[in-house]
C-alpha positions in Angstrom: -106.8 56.1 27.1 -107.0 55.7 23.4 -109.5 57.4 21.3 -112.0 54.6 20.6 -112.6 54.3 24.7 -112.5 58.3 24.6 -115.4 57.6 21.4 -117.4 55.3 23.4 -117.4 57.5 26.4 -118.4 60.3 24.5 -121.3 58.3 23.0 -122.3 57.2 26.2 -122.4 60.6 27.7 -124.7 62.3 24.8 -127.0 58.7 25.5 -127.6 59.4 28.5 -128.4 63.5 28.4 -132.2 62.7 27.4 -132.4 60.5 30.4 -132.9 61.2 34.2 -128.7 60.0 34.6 -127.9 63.3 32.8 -125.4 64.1 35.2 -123.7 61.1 34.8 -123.7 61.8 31.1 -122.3 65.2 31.5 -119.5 63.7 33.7 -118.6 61.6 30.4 -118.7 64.1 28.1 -116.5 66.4 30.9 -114.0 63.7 31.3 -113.4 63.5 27.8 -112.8 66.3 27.1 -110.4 67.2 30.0 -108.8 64.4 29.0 -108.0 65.2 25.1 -105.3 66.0 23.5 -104.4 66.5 19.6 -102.6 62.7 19.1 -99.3 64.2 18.4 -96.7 62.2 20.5 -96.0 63.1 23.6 -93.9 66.8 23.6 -94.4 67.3 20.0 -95.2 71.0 19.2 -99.3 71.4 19.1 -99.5 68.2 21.3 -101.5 70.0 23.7 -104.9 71.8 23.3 -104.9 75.5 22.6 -107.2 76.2 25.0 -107.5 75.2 28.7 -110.1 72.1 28.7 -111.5 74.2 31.8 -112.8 76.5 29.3 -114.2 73.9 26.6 -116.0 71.9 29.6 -117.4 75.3 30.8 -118.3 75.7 27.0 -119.7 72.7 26.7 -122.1 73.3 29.7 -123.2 76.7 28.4 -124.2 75.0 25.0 -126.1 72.4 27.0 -127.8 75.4 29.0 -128.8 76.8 25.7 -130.0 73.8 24.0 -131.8 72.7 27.5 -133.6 76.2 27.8 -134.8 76.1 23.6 -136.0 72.6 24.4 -138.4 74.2 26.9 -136.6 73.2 30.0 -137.0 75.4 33.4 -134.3 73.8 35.3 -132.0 72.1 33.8 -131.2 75.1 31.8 -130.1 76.8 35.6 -128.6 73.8 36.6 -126.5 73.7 33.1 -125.4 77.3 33.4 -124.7 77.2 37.3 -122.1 74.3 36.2 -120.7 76.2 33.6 -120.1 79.5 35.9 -118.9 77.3 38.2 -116.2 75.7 36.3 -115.3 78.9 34.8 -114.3 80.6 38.3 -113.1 77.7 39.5 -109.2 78.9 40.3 -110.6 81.8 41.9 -112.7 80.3 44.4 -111.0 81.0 47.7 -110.9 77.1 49.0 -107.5 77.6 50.7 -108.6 80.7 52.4 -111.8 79.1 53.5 -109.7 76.3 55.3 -106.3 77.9 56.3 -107.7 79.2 59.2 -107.2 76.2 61.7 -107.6 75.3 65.4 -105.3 72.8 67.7 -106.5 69.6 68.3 -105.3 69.0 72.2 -102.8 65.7 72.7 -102.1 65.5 68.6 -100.4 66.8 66.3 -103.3 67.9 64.0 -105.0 71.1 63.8 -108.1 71.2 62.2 -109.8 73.6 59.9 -112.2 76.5 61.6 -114.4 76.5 58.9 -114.3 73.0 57.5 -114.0 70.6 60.1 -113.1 67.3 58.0 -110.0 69.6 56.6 -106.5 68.7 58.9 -103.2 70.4 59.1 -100.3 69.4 60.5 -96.7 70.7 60.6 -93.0 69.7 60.9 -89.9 71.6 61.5 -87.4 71.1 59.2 -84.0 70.4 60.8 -80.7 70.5 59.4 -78.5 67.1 59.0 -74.7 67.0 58.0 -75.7 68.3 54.4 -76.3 71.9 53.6 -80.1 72.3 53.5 -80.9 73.3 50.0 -79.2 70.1 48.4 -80.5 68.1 51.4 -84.0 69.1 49.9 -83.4 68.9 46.4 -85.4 66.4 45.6 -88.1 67.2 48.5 -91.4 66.6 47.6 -94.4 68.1 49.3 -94.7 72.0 50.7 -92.7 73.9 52.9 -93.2 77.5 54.8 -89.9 79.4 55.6 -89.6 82.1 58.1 -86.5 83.6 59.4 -84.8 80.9 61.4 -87.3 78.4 60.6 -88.2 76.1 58.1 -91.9 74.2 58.3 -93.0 71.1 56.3 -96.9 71.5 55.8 -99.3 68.4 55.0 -103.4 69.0 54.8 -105.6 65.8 54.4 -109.4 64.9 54.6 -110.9 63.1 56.8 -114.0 62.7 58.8 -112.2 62.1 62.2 -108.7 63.2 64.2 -107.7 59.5 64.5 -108.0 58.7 61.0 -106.3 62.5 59.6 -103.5 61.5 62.5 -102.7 58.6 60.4 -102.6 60.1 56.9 -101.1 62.8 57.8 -98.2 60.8 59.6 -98.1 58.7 55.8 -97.7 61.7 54.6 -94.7 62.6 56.7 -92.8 59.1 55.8 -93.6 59.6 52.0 -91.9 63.1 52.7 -89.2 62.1 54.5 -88.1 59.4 52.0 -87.8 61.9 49.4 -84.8 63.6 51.4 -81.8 62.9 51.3 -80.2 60.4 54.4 -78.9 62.3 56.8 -79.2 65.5 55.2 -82.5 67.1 56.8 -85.1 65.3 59.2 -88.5 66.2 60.1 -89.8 67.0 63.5 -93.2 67.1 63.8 -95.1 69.7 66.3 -97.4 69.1 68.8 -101.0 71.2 67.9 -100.9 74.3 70.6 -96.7 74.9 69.0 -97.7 74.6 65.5 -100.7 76.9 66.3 -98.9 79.6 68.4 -95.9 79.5 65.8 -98.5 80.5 63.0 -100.9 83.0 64.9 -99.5 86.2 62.6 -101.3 89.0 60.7 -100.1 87.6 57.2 -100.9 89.6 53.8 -100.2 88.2 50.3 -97.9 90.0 48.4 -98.3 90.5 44.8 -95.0 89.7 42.6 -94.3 89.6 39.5 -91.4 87.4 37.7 -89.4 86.6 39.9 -91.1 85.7 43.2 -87.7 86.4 45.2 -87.6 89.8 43.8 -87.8 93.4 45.5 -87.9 93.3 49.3 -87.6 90.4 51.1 -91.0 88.3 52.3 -91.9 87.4 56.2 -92.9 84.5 55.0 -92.2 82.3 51.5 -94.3 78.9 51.0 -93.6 76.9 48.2 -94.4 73.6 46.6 -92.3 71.3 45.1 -92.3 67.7 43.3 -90.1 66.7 40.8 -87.1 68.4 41.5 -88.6 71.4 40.8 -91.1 74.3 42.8 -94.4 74.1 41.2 -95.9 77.1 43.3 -95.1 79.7 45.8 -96.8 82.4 47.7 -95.2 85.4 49.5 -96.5 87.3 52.7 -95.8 90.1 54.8 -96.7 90.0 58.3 -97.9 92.4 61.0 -95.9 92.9 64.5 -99.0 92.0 66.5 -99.9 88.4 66.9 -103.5 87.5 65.4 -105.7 86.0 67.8 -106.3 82.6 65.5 -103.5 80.1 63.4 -103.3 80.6 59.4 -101.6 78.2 57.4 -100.3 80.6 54.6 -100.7 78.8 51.0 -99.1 78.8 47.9 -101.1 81.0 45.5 -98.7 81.3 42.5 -97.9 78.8 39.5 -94.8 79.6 38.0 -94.5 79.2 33.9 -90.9 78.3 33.7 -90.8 75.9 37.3 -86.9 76.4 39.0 -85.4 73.7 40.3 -85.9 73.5 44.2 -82.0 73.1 44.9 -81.3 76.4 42.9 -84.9 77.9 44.7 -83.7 76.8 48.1 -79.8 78.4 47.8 -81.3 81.6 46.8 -83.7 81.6 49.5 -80.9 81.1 52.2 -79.2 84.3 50.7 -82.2 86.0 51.8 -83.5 84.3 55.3 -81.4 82.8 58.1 -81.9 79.4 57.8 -81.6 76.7 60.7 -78.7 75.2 62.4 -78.5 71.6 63.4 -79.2 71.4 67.1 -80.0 68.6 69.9 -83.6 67.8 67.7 -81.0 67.1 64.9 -79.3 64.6 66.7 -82.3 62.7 68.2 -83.5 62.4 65.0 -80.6 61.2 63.4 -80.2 58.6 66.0 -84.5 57.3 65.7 -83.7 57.3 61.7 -80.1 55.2 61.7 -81.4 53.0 64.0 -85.0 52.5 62.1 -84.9 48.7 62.2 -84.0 48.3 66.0 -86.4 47.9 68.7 -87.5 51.3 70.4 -85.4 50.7 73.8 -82.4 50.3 71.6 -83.0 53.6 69.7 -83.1 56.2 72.6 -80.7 56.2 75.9 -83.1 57.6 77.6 -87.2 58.3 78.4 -88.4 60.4 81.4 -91.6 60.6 81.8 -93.6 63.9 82.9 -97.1 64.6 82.6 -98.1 64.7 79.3 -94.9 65.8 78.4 -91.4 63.2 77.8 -87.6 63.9 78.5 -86.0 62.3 75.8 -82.1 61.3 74.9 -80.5 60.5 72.1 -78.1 57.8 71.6 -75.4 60.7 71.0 -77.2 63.8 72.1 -78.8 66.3 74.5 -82.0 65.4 76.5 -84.8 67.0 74.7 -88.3 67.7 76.0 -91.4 66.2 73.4 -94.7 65.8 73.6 -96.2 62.0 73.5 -97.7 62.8 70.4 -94.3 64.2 68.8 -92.7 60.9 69.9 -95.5 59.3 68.6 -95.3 60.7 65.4 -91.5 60.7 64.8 -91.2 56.6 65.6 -93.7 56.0 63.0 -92.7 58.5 60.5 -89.0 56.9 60.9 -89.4 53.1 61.2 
């Protein structure tokens, strides 16, 4: 946006503070100023603001307190500095805590948050292809959770109902599995009462600093990636005993200098046994290569018990799947 529709805004905004849309005028003014920058092109040293626009918004608020309060104002002078506190402490609110504890939703995929019930999770287990893993997910875009001899793909959505989180969250999984390479990993998702038994730990962050691969080794590493490179991580230690709830662990730590996920990943597999392609792999394989057929043409086989499926692969094992893991893995690959 260039600066005369930054100018207008901005004008706007201070407009419409004496009036009873003052919030909408202090969203202006907030916008534009998380949203400036120096004019320098793009890169160029000093292009950026010195200071985080978090702080100059919280800044700005406080001023507005101020002024509000000498004007004579009882509330709006609270409501002013309330904002400003609030944007100051922002980052340290603990929203991921608050919805990592989750419960399974029966006959889905999903579970959904304890505490927040329009927050979903869902996980998928990461298998192995023909490619080693880390430069099967070098361009892998989303967040992962790795355990010894396990690797989890982790989406969280919002929504006010499961049938509507089931279908972002299995959007989600498609956008995620086009950003890995062909062949080289696939994504199986779990049904809710496996995801929430393979995630019912006694985690504890651990505090690193640098390198969040060095000293000991973690229970359990999350990270984010996009880019080609890992935005964030977050390291645990877990207990023996089993907790008697599911926590998603998060990813807690930005890194300054981001390391490219292929590089991340091959480090990571010197330090935790990773998967081994198995009879998931090749079911997979087989639903993904054969994306355009029509589902009778994709699978040998389909056995029906309870709630519960035999499957075969055109070139595989039987595996056992839930309906909703069948469910989810036509439409993630077709």
């Amino acid at each position: 946006m260039g600066w005369i529709k930054k100018g207008i805004i901005f004008i706007v905004g201070l407009a419409l503070l004496g009036t009873p849309l003052f919030v909408l005028g202090i969203l202006c003014i907030g916008y534009v100023i998380l949203t400036l920058r120096s004019g320098k092109p793009k890169g160029a040293p000093g292009s950026v603001l010195p200071i985080k626009p978090r702080y100059l918004l919280a800044g700005a608020l406080s001023i507005l307190s101020l002024v509000a309060f000498a004007s004579g104002g009882v509330l709006s002078p609270l409501l002013f500095g309330a904002l400003a506190c609030l944007v100051f402490v922002w980052p340290r609110l603990p929203f991921g805590r608050m919805t990592s504890e989750v419960v399974p939703v029966s006959g889905t995929i999903l579970l959904r948050s304890s505490l927040v019930p329009f927050v979903w999770h869902s996980v998928a287990e990461v298998k192995p292809g023909v490619e080693e893993l880390a430069r099967a997910l070098s361009s892998f875009e989303g967040r992962l959770i790795i355990k010894h001899g396990a690797v989890y793909a982790h989406v969280k959505t919002f929504a006010l109902d499961a049938t509507s989180a089931d279908a972002k969250i299995t959007n989600e999984f498609r956008t995620m599995a086009s950003t890995v390479k062909q062949g080289g990993a696939y994504f199986l998702p779990l049904d809710a009462a496996t995801s929430a038994n393979a995630f019912k730990m006694r985690i504890s962050p651990k505090t690193s600093k640098g390198d969040t691969l060095a000293g000991p080794t973690p229970d359990v590493l999350v990270l984010e990636a996009s880019g080609g490179f890992v935005s964030k991580s977050g390291t645990y230690s877990s207990e023996s005993s089993p907790s008697k709830g599911a926590t998603i662990p998060q990813a807690t730590r930005a890194f300054n200098h981001r390391p490219l996920i292929w590089e991340f990943l091959e480090r990571v597999g010197n330090r935790f046994k990773l998967p081994e392609p198995d009879s998931f792999s090749n079911l997979l394989l087989s639903v993904q290569a054969s994306r355009n057929e029509p589902l009778s043409e994709r699978l040998a086989g389909l056995e029906s018990s309870g709630e519960n499926l035999k499957v075969k692969a055109l070139a595989g094992d039987e595996v056992g799947l839930s309906r909703a893991q069948l469910r989810a893995i036509v439409s993630i690959y077709s």
